[in-house]
C-alpha positions as CSV (number, residue, x, y, z in Angstrom):
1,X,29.8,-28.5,35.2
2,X,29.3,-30.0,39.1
3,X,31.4,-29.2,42.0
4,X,31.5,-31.3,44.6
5,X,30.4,-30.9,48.4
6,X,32.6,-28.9,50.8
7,X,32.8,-29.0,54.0
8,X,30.5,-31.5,56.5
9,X,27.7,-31.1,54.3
10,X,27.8,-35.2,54.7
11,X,24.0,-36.6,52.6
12,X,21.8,-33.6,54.2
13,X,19.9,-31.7,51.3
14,X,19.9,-27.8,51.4
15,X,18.0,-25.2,49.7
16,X,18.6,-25.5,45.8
17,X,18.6,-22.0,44.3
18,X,18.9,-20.5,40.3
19,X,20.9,-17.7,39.5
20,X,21.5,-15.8,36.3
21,X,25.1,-14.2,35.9
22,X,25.9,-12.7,32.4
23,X,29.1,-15.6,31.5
24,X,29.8,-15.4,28.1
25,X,32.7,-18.0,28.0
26,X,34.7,-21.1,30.0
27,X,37.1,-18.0,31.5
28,X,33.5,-16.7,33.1
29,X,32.1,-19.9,34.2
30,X,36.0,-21.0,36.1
31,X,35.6,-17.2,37.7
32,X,32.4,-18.6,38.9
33,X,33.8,-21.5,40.0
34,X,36.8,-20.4,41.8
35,X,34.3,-17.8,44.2
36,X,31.8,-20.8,44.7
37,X,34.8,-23.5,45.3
38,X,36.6,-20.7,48.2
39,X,33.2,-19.7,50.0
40,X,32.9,-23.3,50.2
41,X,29.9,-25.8,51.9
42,X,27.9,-25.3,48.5
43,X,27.0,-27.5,45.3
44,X,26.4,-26.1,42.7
45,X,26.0,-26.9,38.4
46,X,27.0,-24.3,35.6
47,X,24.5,-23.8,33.2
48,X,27.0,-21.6,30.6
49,X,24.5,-21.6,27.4
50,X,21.7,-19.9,29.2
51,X,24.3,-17.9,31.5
52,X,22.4,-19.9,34.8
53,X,24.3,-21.3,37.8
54,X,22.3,-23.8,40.3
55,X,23.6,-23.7,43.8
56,X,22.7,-26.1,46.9
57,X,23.7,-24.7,49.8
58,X,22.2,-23.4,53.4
59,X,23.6,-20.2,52.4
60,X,21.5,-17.3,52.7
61,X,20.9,-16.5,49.1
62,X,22.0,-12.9,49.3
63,X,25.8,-14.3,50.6
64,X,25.8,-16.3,47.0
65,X,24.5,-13.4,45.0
66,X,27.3,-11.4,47.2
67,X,30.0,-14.0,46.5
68,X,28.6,-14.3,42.4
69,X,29.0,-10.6,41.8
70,X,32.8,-10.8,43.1
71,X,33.3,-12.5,39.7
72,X,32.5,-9.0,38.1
73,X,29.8,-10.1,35.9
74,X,25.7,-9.2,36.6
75,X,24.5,-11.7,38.8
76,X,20.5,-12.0,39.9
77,X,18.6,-14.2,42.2
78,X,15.7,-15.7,39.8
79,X,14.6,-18.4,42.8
80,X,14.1,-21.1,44.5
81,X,14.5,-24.6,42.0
């Protein structure tokens, strides 16, 4: 799963970062979604089989870990991709 660019991101390349959250299921990965989609200026893929979540952003990393956990479900920082 792929969002698109938000914002005025325009063709610059940010920061690509790997998360783990615990999803378990599609409802999970759209709660991810919907927090990623309304902080907005990020791009990010959903890896759901290995509960991972790949997010290009300029985004200090703990504001995404911040906005993951809003889902409800664990969410670490593993690093930089």
């Amino acid at each position: 799963m792929t969002s698109p660019l938000w914002g005025s991101i325009g063709k610059q390349y940010f920061p690509k970062h790997e998360f783990f959250v615990d999803m378990t299921c599609e409802g999970c990965s759209g709660a991810v979604t919907r927090v990623l989609n309304k902080l907005g200026g990020v791009q990010f893929d959903i890896d759901l089989p290995n509960k991972k979540v790949f997010i290009e952003s300029d985004k200090d990393t703990d504001v995404l870990l911040e906005t993951l956990k809003k889902t409800g479900k664990a969410a670490n920082y593993i690093g930089p991709k």
